[in-house]
PAVEXLO-72243 format. One record per residue (C-alpha): residue number from 1; residue in three letters; x negated, y negated, z negated. Coordinates in pm, 1 decimal, m for minus. Layout:
// residues N
     i    aa          X          Y          Z
   NUM   ala          X          Y          Z
...
// end
This chain:
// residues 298
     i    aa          X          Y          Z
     1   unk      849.9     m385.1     1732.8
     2   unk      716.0     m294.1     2092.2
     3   unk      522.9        6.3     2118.4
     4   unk      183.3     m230.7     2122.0
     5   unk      243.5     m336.4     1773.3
     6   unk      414.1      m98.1     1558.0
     7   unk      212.1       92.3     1389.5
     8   unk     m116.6      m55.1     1424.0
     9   unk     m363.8      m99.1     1218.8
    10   unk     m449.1     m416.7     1023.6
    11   unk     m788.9     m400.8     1178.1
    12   unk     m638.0     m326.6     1533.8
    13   unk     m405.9     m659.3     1516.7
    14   unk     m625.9     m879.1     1353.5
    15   unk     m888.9     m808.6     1711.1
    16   unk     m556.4     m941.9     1881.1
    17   unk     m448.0    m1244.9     1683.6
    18   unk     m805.7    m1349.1     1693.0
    19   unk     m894.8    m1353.1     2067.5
    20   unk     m527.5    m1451.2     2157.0
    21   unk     m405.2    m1140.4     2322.8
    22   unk     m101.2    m1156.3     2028.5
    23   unk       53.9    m1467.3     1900.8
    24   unk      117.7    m1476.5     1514.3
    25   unk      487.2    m1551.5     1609.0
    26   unk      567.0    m1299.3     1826.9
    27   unk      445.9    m1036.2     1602.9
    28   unk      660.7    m1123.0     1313.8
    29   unk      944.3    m1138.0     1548.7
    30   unk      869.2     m746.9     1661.6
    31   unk      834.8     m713.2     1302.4
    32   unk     1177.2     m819.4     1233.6
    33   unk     1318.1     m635.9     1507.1
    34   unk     1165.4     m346.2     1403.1
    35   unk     1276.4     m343.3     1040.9
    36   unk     1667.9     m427.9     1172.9
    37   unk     1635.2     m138.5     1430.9
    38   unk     1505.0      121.5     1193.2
    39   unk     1729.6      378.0     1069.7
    40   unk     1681.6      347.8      699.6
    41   unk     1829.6       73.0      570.9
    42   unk     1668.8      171.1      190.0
    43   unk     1312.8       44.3      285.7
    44   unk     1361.6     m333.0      252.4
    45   unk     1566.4     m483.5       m5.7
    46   unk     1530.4     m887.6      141.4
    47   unk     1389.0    m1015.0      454.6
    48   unk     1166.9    m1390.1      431.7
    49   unk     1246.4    m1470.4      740.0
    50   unk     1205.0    m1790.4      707.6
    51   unk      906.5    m1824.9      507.6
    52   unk      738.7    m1545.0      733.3
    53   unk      824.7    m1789.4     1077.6
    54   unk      669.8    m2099.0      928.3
    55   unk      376.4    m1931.0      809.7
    56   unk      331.9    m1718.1     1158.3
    57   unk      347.6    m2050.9     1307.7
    58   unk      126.4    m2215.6     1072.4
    59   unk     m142.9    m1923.8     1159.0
    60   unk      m90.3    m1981.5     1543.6
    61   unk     m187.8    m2365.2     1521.1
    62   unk     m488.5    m2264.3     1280.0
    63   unk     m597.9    m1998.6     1526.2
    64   unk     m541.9    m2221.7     1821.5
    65   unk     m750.8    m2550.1     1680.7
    66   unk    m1023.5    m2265.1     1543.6
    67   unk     m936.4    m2268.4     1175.4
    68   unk     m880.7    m1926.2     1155.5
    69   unk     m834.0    m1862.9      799.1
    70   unk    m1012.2    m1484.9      841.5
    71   unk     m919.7    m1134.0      973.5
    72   unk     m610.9    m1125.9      769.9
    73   unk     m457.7    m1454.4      935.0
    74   unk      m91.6    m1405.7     1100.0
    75   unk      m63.8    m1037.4      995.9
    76   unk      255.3     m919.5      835.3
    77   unk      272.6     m796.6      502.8
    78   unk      529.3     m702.8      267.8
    79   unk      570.7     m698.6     m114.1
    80   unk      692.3     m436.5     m330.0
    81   unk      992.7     m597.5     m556.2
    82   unk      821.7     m627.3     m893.0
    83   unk      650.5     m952.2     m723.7
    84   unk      719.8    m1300.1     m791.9
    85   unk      798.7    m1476.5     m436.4
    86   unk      945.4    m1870.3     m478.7
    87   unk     1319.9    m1915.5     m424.0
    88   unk     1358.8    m1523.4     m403.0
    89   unk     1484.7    m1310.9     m747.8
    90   unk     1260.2    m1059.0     m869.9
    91   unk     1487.8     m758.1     m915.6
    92   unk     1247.1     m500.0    m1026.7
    93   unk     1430.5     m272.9     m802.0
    94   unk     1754.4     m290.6    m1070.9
    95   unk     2079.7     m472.6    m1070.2
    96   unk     2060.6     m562.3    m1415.8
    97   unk     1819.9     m855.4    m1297.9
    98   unk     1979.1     m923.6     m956.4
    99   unk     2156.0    m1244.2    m1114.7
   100   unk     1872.4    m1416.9    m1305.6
   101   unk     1680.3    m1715.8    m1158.4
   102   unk     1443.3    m1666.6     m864.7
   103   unk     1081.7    m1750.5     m900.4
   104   unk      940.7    m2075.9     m937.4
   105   unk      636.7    m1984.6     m747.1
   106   unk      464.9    m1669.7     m611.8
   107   unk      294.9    m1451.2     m810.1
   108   unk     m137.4    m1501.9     m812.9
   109   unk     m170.1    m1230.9     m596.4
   110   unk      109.3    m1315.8     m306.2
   111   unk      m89.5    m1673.1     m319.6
   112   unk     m422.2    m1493.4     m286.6
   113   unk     m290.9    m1290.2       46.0
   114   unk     m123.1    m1629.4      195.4
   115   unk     m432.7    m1888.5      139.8
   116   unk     m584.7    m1560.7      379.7
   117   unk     m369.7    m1616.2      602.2
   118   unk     m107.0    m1328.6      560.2
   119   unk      247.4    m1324.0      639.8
   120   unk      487.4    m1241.4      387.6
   121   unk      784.6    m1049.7      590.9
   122   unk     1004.9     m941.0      278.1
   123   unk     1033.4     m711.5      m43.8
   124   unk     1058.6     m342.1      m84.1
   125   unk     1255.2     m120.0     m280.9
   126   unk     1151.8      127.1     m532.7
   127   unk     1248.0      342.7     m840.9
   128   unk     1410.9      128.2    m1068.7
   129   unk     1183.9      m59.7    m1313.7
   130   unk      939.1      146.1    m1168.9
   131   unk      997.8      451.2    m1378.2
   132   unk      964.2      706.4    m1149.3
   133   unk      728.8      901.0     m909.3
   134   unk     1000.4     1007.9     m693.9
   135   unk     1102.3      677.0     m548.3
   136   unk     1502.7      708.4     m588.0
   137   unk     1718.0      430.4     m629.2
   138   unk     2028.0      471.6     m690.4
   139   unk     2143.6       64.7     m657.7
   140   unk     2011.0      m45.0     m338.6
   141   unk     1940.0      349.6     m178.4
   142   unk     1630.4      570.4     m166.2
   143   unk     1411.7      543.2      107.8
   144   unk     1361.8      832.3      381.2
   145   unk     1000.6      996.2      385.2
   146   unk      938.1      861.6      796.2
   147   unk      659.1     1174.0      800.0
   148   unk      944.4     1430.9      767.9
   149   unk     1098.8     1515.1     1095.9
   150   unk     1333.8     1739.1     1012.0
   151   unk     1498.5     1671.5      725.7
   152   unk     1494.0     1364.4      456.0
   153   unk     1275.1     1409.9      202.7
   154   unk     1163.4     1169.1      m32.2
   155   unk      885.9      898.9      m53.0
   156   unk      715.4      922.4     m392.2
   157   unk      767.8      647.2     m626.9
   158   unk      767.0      424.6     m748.5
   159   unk      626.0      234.8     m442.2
   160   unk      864.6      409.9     m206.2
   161   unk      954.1      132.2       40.6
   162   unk      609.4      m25.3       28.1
   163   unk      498.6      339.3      130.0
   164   unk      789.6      348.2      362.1
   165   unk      734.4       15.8      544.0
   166   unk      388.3      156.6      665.1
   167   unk      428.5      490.8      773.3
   168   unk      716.3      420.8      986.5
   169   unk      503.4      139.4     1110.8
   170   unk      759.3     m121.7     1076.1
   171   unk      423.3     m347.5      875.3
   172   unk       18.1     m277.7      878.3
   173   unk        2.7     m305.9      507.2
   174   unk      272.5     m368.5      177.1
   175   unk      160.8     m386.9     m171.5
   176   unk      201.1     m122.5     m456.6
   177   unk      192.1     m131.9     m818.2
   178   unk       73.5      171.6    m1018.9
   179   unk      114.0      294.4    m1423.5
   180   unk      103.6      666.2    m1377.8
   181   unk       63.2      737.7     m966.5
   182   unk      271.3      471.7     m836.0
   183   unk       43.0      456.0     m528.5
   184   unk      m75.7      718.9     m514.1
   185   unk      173.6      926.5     m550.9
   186   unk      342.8      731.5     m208.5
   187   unk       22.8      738.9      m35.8
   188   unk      m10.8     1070.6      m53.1
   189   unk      356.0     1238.3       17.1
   190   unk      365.1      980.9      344.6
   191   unk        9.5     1052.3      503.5
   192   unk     m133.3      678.8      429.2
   193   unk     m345.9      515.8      244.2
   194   unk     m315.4      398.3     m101.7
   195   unk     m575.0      211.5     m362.4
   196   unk     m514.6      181.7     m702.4
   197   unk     m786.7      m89.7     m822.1
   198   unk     m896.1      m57.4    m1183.0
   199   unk     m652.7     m258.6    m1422.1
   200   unk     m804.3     m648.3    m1437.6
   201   unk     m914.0     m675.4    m1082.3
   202   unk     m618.1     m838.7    m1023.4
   203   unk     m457.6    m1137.5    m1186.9
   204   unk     m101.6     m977.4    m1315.2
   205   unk       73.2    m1335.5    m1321.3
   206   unk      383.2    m1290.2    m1147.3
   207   unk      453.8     m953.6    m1195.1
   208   unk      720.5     m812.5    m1345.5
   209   unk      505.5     m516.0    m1605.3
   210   unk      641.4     m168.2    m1709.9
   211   unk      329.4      m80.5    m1893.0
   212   unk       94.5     m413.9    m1985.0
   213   unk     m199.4     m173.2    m2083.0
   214   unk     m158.2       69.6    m1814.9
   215   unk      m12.3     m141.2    m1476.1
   216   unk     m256.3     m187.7    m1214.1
   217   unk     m224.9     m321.5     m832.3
   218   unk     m332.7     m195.3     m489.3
   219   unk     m227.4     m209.7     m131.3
   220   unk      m57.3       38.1       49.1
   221   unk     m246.1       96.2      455.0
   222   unk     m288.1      277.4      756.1
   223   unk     m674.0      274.2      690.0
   224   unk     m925.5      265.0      413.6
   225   unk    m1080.6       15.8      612.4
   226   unk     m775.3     m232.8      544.1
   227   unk     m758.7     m165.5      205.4
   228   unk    m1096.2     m318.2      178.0
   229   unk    m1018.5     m614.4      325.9
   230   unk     m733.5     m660.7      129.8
   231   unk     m898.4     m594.3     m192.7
   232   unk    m1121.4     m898.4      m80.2
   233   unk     m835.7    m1113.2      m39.9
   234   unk     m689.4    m1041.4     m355.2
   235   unk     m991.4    m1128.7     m528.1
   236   unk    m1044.2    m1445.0     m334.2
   237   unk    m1311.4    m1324.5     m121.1
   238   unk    m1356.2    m1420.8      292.3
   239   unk    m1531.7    m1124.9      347.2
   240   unk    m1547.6     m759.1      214.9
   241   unk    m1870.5     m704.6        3.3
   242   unk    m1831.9     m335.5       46.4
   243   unk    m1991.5     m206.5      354.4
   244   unk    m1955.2      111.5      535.0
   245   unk    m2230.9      452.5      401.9
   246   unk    m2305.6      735.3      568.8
   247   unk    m2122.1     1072.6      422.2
   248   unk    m2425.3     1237.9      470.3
   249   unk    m2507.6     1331.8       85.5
   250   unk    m2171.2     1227.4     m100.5
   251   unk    m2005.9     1467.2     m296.3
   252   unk    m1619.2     1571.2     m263.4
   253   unk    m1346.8     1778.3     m410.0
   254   unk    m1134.1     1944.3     m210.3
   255   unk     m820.9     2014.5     m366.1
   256   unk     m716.1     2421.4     m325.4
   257   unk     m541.6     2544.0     m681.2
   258   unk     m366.5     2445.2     m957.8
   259   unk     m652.4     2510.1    m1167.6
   260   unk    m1023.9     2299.3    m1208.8
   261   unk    m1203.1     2607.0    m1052.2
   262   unk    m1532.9     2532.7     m934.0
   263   unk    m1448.5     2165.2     m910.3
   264   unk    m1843.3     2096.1    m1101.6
   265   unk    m2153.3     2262.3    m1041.7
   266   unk    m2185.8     2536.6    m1325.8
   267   unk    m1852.3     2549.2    m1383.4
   268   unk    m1735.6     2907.2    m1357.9
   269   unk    m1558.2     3129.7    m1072.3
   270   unk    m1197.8     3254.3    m1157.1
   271   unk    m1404.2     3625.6    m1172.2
   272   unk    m1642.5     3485.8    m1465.9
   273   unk    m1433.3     3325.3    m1640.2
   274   unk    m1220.8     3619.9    m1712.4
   275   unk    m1576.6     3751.2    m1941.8
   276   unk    m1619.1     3683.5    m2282.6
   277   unk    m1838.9     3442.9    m2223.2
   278   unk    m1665.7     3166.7    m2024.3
   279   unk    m1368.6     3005.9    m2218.4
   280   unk    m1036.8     2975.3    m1989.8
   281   unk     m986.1     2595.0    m1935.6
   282   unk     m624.9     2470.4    m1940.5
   283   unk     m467.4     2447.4    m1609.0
   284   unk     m489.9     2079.7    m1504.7
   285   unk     m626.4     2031.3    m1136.1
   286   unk     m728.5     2177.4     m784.0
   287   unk    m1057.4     2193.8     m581.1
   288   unk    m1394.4     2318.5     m498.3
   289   unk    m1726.4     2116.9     m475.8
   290   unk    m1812.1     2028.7     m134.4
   291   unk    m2119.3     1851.7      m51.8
   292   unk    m2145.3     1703.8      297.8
   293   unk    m2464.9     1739.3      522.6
   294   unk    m2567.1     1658.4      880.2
   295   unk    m2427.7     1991.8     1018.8
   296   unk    m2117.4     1988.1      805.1
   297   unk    m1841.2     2031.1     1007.0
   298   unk    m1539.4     1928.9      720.4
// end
């Protein structure tokens, strides 16, 4: 991918797609040649390189005439293996289901993302059956962390290409799954964004479960910003209905220890908790309270 296009921003792309500065088509074909000259191989597991041409071109003519599906129309994204994509096998990241039958359609959500417009580019790896918050895979490789410089370390799991695929800029966005940090955990070990909707905003059709009670969905992003608008997309929205507010007021915890110390109001110091009178919590958490105001500086 030229140095224009890798590593922007959904929001950053979509402002060049729209006014014509980018064609759809050539920016899945820097996609592609950005994911074949990348040094980890682990990241992707298949490449829809033909689905992801027709609909790049299919988003070209629409932007052209002035059908522009929305923001999200022409931009690459890429799919985390646990989803349902026609003609293509849903491993689950294992080689136990590499043989069985591919899909007979895409999964609700990978339909929701492509009636906006988005451009499936291919599937990522992850932890096998997606039992595991370190991301290893020891069938088709473990991805490389891209935000380490100077020596692999891992991902996260068990999103680890999804997480992969968008800090080393090679796509804008990928999807995650998430039973116990699955996004999250990515997000956070690769300096990107990750949201883990509440279980039920999504329609689950399509995707192959670990936990039926517990899975949930989210994107993986550069920006909270795209998030949002993907989150609309998913739920069949043209348009965010979450608008920006001012951080003047909100509340925060900022994480510090291992331990819940002053993460509440009224909730004791380390020094008087060690009285009689304050009970010592168990050791779950990190942070202090930190309330933002017009002269905050953090």
């Amino acid at each position: 991918m030229s140095i224009e296009y890798k590593g922007k921003s959904i929001a950053s792309l979509a402002a060049m797609l729209q006014t014509g500065a980018l064609a759809p088509r050539d920016l899945i074909e820097a996609t592609f040649d950005a994911i074949a000259n990348h040094s980890d191989r682990a990241v992707f597991t298949c490449l829809l390189q033909d689905r992801a041409r027709a609909e790049a071109d299919a988003a070209a003519r629409r932007l052209k005439e002035g059908r522009s599906l929305g923001l999200l129309d022409g931009v690459p994204f890429a799919w985390k293996d646990l989803f349902d994509i026609e003609g293509v096998t849903t491993t689950a990241g294992s080689v136990v289901l590499s043989d069985q039958e591919p899909a007979r359609t895409d999964a609700d959500v990978v339909k929701a993302l492509a009636s906006s417009g988005m451009v499936s580019v291919g599937k990522t790896n992850m932890s096998e059956f997606a039992f595991s918050g370190l991301g290893l895979n020891p069938h088709y490789g473990t991805p490389r962390n891209p935000a380490s410089t100077n020596e692999d370390r891992i991902t996260g799991g068990s999103s680890s290409g999804s997480a992969a695929a968008v800090a080393a800029g090679l796509v804008p966005a990928a999807m995650g799954t998430d039973t116990g940090g699955s996004i999250r955990i990515p997000a956070a070990f690769n300096g990107i964004v990750g949201y883990k909707a509440t279980r039920g905003r999504y329609s689950m059709r399509g995707v192959y479960p670990l936990a039926k009670s517990l899975d949930s969905l989210g994107p993986l992003t550069r920006t909270v910003q795209d998030a949002i608008w993907i989150d609309a997309a998913m739920c069949g929205l043209t348009a965010p209905q979450i608008s920006r507010r001012p951080l003047v007021g909100q509340r925060f915890v900022i994480a510090e220890t291992v331990f819940f110390d002053g993460a509440e109001e009224g909730w004791p110091t380390p020094s008087k908790r060690r009285s009689s009178v304050w009970p010592a919590p168990a050791p779950l958490f990190a942070g202090r309270l930190f309330r933002s105001s017009p002269t905050s500086s953090r």
